[in-house]
C-alpha positions in Angstrom: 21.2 97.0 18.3 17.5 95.9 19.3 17.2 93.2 22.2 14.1 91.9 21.8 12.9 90.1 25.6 10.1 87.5 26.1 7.5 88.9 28.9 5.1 87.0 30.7 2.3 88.0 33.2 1.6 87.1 36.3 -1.9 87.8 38.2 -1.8 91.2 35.8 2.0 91.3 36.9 4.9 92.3 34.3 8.1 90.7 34.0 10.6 90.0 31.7 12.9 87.4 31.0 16.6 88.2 31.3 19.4 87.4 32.5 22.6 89.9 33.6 23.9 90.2 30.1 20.6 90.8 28.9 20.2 93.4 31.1 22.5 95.6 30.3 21.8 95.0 26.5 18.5 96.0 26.9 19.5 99.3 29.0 22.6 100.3 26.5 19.6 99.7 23.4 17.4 102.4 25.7 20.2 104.6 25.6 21.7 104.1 22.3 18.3 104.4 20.7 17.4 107.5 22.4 14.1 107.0 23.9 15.0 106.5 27.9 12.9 105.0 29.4 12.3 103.3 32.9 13.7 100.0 34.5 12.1 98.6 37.8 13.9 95.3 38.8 10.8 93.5 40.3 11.0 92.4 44.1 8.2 90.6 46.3 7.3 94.5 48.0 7.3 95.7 44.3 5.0 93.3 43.2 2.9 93.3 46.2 2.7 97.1 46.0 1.4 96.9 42.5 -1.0 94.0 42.2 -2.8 95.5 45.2 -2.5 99.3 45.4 -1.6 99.4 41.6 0.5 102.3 39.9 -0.7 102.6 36.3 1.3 105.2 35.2 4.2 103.1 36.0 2.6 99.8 34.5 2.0 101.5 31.4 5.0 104.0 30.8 8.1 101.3 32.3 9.9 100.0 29.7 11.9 97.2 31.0 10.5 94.9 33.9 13.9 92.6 35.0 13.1 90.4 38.1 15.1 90.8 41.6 13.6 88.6 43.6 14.0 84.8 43.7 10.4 84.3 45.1 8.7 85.7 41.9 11.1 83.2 40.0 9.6 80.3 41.8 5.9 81.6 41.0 6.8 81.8 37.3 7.6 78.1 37.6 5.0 77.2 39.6 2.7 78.8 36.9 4.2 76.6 34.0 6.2 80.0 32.6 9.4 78.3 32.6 12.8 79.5 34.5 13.5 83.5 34.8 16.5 84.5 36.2 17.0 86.7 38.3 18.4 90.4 37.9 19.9 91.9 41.5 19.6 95.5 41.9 23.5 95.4 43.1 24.3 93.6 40.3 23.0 95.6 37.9 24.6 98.7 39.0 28.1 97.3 39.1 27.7 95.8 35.9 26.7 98.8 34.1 29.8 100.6 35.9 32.0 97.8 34.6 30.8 97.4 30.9 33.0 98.6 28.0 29.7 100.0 26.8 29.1 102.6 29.9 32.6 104.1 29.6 32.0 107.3 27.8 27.8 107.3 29.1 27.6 109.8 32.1 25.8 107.7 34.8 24.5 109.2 38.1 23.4 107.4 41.2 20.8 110.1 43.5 19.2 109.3 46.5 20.8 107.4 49.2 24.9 106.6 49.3 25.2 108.8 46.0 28.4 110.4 47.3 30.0 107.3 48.8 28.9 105.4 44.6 30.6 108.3 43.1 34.0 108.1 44.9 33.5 104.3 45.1 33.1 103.7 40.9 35.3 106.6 40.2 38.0 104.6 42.4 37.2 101.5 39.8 38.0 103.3 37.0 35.0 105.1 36.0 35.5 108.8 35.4 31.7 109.8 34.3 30.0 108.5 37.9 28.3 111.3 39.3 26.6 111.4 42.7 23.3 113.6 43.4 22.1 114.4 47.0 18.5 114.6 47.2 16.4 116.2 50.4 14.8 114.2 52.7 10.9 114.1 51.6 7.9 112.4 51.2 7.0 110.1 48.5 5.9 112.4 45.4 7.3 115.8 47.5 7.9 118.8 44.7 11.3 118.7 46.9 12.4 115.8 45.2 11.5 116.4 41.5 13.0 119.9 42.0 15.8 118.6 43.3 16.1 115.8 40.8 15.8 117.8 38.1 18.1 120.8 38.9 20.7 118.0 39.2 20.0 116.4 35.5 19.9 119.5 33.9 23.6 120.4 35.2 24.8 116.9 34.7 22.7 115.7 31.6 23.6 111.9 32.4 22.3 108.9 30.1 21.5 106.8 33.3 20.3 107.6 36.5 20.4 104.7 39.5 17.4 105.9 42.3 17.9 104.9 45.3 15.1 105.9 47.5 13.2 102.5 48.0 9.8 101.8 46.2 7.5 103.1 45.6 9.3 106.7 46.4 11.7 106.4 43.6 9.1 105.2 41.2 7.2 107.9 41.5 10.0 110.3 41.2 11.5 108.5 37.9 7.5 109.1 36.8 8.3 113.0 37.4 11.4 113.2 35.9 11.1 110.9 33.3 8.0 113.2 31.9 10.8 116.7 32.0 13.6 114.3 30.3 12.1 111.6 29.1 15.2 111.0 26.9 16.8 109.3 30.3 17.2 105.8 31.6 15.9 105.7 35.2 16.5 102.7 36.9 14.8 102.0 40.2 17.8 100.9 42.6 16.9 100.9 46.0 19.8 100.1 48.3 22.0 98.7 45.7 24.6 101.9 46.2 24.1 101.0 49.9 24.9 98.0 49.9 27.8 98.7 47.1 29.7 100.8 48.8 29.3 98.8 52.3 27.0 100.4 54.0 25.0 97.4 54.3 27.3 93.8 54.0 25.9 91.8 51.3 24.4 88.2 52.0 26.5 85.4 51.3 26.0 83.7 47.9 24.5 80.6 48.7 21.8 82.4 50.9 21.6 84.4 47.5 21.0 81.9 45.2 18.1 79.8 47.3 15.9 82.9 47.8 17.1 83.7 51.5 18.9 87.4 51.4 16.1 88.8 52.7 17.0 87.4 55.8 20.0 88.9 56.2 18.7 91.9 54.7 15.8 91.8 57.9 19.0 90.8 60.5 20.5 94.7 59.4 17.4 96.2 59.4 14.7 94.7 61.8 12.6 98.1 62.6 12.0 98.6 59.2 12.1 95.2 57.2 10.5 92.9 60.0 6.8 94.5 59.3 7.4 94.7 56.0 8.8 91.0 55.4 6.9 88.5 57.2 3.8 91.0 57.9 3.4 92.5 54.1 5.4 90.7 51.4 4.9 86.6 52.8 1.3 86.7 53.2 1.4 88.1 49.6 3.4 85.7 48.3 1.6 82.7 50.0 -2.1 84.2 48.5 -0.2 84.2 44.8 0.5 80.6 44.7 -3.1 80.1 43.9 -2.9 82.6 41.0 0.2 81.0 40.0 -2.0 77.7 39.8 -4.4 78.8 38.5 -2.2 80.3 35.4 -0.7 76.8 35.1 -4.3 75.4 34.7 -5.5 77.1 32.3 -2.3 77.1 30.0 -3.1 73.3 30.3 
């Protein structure tokens, strides 16, 4: 079965309208149809990282572009697009482990927590959950891909959750995806972290009105504190023009 998804742009941006169900229909249909293909649930640092460094390879080969972060929801709306949801990283990943549809698929989660998501799922019921250790590198090392790929070519899975962090594991889905392209790769982040409790999830309400990445900055101030209110909300401030603008002109 074909899922066919709505996509609008934003300021050159890609995103597509779905919701969890959708999700998962649209990954299965990758899978079922053969053709792999690469999923990169959409955050403010994703975003950021794109509209201003750019990645074209990624722009032009991703298949599916889900959105994880609450903040580009409200810019859709603010642009006259209409309401996206939103697609968490976690939930995806448990999801997919739970569906009816995954249950024969072997699914692998490399990069960080992989052995902790294997014996975590396999405890859930899920017998074809495979972790993959990968070296500690740099983004685009030959370590990686190497690694990467000696591990799909034992395992041969139909899915593979990366969780390295963007733009690391985007570029190493780009390597991987060009030796088996027939592959989902889904760009996870710290969704097995997180998972498997390495990392305590936010509570829901904090969730739902846009607010987990304070929590997420509370766990993590060396790294997220630079990165959230330094990086990612100055960018998202400069795209509410953009996001007018768009609005205008639709008008």
């Amino acid at each position: 079965m074909t899922i066919t998804l709505e996509r609008a742009t934003l300021g050159g941006l890609r995103l597509d309208r779905a919701d969890l169900h959708d999700a998962i229909l649209r990954i299965l249909d990758l899978v079922e149809t053969g053709s792999g293909g690469i999923v990169v649930p959409s955050n403010v640092a994703t975003s950021r990282y794109l509209r201003t460094v750019g990645l074209p390879r990624l722009e032009q080969e991703a298949s599916f572009w889900p959105i994880d972060g609450v903040p580009l929801t409200w810019l859709l709306r603010i642009a006259g697009k209409g309401v996206f949801p939103r697609v968490a990283g976690t939930d995806l990943m448990n999801a997919l482990m739970a569906h009816p549809g995954t249950q024969d698929l072997r699914i692998a989660v490399i990069g960080a927590a992989s052995d902790e998501a294997e014996r975590f799922y396999r405890a859930q019921g899920h017998g074809n959950v495979r972790g993959g250790h990968l070296p500690l590198a740099e983004t685009g090392s030959p370590l990686l891909v190497d690694a990467g790929d000696a591990f799909i070519d034992e395992y041969r899975p139909h899915i593979v959750f990366t969780c390295l962090g963007f733009p690391k594991q985007e570029y190493l889905m780009l390597s991987l995806h060009e030796r088996h392209p027939e592959v989902v790769y889904i760009g996870a982040g710290a969704a097995a972290q997180i998972n498997t409790g390495h990392f305590p999830r936010a509570p829901h309400f904090m969730r739902a009105v846009g607010l987990e990445w304070v929590w997420r900055m509370k766990q993590d101030p060396s790294r997220l504190v630079k990165r959230y209110l330094l990086q990612d909300l100055p960018w998202l401030v400069g795209m509410v023009p953009v996001a007018v603008g768009e609005r205008l002109r639709r008008r």
